[in-house]
N, C-alpha and C positions, 0 to 999 in steps of 0.2 A: 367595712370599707377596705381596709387593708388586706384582708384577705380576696378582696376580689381584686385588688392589683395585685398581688404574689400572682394568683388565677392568668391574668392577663402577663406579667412579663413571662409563665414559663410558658405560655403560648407564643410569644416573642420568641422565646429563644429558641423553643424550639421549630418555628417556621425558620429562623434566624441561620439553623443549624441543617435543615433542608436545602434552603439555600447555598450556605456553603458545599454541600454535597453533589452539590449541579456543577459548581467551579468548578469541583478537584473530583472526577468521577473515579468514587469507592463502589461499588455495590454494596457494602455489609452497612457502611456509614449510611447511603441512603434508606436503606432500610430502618435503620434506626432511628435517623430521623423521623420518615415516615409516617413510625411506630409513635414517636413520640407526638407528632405534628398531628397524627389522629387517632388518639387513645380510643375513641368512643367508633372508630369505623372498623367495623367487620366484614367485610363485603363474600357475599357467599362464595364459595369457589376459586378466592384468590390465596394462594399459599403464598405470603410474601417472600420467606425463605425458601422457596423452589422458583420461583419468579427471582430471586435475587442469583440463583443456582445457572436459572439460564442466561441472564444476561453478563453474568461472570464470564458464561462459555462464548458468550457475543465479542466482550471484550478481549479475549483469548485469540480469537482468530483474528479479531482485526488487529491487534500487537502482532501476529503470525504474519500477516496481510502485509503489513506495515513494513518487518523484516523484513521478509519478501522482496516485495517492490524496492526498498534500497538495496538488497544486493542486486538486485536487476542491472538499477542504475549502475551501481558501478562495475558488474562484469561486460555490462554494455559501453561504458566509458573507457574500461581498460582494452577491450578490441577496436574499439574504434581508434580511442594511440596508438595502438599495434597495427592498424592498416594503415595508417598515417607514416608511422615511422617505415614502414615495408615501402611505400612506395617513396618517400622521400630517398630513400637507400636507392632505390631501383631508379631514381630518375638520376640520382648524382652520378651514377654507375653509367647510363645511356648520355650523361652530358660526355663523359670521359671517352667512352665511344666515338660521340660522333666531332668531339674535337679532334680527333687523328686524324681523319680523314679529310684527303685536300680538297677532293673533288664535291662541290656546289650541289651536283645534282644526288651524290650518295649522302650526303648532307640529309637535303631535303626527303629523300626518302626513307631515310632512318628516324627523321623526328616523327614523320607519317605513319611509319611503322612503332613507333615508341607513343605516339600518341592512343594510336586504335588501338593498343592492347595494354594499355595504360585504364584507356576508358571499357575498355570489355572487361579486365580485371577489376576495377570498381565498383563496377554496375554487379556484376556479379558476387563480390564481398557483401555490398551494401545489400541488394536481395536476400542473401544467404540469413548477414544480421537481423534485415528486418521480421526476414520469418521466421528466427530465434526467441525474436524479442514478443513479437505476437504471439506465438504458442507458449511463450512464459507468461505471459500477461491473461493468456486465456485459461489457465490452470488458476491460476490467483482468482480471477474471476467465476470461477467454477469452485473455488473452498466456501468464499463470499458467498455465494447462491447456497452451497450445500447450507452452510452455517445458517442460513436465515431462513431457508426450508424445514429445516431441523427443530430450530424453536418457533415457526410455528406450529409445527404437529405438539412439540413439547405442552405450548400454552394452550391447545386447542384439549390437550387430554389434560392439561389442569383442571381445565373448566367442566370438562366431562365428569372428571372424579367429582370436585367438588358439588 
């Protein structure tokens, strides 16, 4: 009897121990859980330790991904300050402008003219960033693809060997 409860708790622990390896994703730890969780499963063809080799490399690019996409973020945050401050600069500069001037009508035609190239300068910043920011985001997406193209050839010639 008490040997079939030691039997059952280090089944416990070690599903227990699986478990935890979901929380905090190890690769080596899941494996060893794994290992532990099913002594008696051999499954033909599956090299857990090469299987644990690729998903290391899974984990690898989406940490890469991950970096990635935050400097994105913020070299795209930092430009976009940098147009903001550019044309705040440029409008306090065009207010300065157009308060010299007595005449009403040169007035109104310099905010007209300070506006259309205020908005043509933007449109065209913001274009510029957006298709920066797209063709960085499409290289990301393009490691992403390769990386999971890769280990499926990876898994597909495990299964071949084995």
């Amino acid at each position: 009897m008490c040997a079939k409860k030691a039997e059952q708790a280090g089944e416990s622990s070690a599903m227990l121990g699986m478990i935890k390896s979901l929380a905090v994703y190890d690769p080596e730890y899941m494996v060893e859980a794994l290992q532990k969780a099913l002594p008696f499963a051999n499954i033909p063809g599956v090299d857990l330790a090469r299987l644990t080799e690729i998903q290391q490399k899974n984990q690898a690019t989406l940490e890469g991904v991950a970096r990635m996409e935050l400097e994105l973020i913020s070299q795209t945050a930092e430009k976009e300050f940098k147009m903001l401050e550019q044309l705040m600069n440029e409008m306090f500069g065009a207010v300065k402008d157009v308060s010299v001037t007595d005449n009403p009508l040169d007035v109104s035609a310099k905010q007209t003219e300070l506006a259309v190239r205020t908005m043509d300068k933007l449109s065209q910043e913001t274009a510029d960033l957006i298709k920066d920011v797209g063709s960085k985001q499409m290289d990301i997406v393009k490691s992403m693809a390769k990386r999971y193209v890769d280990a499926i050839e990876e898994m597909k010639a495990m299964a071949k060997s084995g």
